[in-house]
N, C-alpha and C positions, 0 to 999 in steps of 0.2 A: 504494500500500500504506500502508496507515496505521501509525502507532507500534505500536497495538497488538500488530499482526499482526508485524513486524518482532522486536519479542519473542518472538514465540512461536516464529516461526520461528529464532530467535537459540539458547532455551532445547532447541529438538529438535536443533538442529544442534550444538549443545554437547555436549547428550546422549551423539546417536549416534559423536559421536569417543569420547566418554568411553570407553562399552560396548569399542569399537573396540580404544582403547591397552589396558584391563583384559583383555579376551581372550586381545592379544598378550604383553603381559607373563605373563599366566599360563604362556601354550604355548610358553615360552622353555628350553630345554634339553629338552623332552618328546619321545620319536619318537614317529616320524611313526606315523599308522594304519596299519597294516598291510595295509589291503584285505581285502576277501572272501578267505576263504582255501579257496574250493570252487570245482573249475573240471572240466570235461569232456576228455578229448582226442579224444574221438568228432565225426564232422562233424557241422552244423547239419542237414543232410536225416538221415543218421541216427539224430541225437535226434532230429527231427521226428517220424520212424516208433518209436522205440521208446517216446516220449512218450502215443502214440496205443495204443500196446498196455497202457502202465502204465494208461492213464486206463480203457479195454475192462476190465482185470481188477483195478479198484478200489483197486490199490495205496495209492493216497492215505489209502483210508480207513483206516489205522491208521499208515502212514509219511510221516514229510515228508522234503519233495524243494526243494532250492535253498530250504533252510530255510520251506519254504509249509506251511501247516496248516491244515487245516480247523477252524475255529473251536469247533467241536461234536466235536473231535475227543476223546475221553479213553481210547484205547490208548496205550498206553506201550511202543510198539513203537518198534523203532530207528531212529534218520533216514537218509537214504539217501545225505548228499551225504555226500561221501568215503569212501566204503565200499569203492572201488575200492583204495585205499592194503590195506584190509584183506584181500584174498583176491584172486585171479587168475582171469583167464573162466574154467578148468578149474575150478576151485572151483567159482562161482556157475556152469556147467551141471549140474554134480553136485547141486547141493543144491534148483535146479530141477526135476532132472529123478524126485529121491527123494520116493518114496509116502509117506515118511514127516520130511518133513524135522527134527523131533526129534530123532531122529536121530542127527543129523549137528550141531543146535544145539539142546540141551533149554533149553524154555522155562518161564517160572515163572509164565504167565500164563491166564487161566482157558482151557479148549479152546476154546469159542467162537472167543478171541481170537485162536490159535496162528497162525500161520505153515500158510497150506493146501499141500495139493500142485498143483503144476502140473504130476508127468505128465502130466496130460490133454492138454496142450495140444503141438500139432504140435513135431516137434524146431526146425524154422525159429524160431517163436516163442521157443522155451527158449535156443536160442542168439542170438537180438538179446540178450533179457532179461542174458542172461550178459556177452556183449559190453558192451551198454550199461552194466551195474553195475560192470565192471571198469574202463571209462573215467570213472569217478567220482572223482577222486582230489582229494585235500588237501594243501594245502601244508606243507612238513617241520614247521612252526613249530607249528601244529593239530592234529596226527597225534597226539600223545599223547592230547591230551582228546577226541580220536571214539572212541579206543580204548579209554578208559577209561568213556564215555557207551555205547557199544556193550555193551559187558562188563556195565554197570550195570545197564542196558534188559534183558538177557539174563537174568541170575543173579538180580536184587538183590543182588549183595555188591561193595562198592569196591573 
């Protein structure tokens, strides 16, 4: 290795300690991240199935799920993860299962956009969905702000 290179390699290795201590010093008295604060209690084969039914009835294309969105997406409809903190499977079968879900949650959004009905679809079907939505749940710490981001999405008013 010649002189040159010994320097350089001298000046990177310097460097990256440097980056190193200034990081840690920063992150000195800071908590820790908290983690995802969105988690399932539904098993991995049962979201598998009811993953396979959201995707069949387009849900994505206005809600995101495990924070995912579709790029192209611009409904400003509510997101899904933790939704289950907010309502109970009897709830989400009922609002499944209503011709008019309005309803049950008035939207501010143009018809097009609204929240369709799924009577149509076999009770089996309406109660995964319902199941599935209730094991959606968020951790105590996040629970205010889905509540409040729901509300938002819903009404337009804070």
């Amino acid at each position: 290795m010649r002189k040159g290179e010994k320097w350089i390699l001298a000046v990177i290795g310097v460097t990256v300690v440097s980056l190193w201590v200034v990081n840690y010093v920063r992150n000195i008295g800071q908590k820790p991240d908290p983690g995802i604060p969105f988690y399932s209690t539904s098993t991995e084969e049962f979201s598998g199935r009811a993953t396979k039914l959201i995707k069949r009835e387009h849900c994505r294309d206005c809600h995101s799920l495990w924070t995912l969105k579709d790029i192209l997406q611009s409904v400003p409809a509510p997101m899904l993860d933790g939704i289950g903190a907010l309502h109970d499977e009897k709830w989400f079968y009922r609002y499944f299962s209503a011709t008019d879900p309005q309803a049950i949650i008035p939207s501010r959004l143009k018809p097009k956009y609204r929240m369709p009905s799924y009577a149509h679809l076999p009770e089996q079907d309406r109660r995964m969905l319902a199941q599935y939505m209730a094991s959606l749940k968020v951790k105590g710490w996040y629970l205010a702000r889905v509540k409040k981001a729901e509300h938002h999405a819903l009404t337009g008013e804070d």
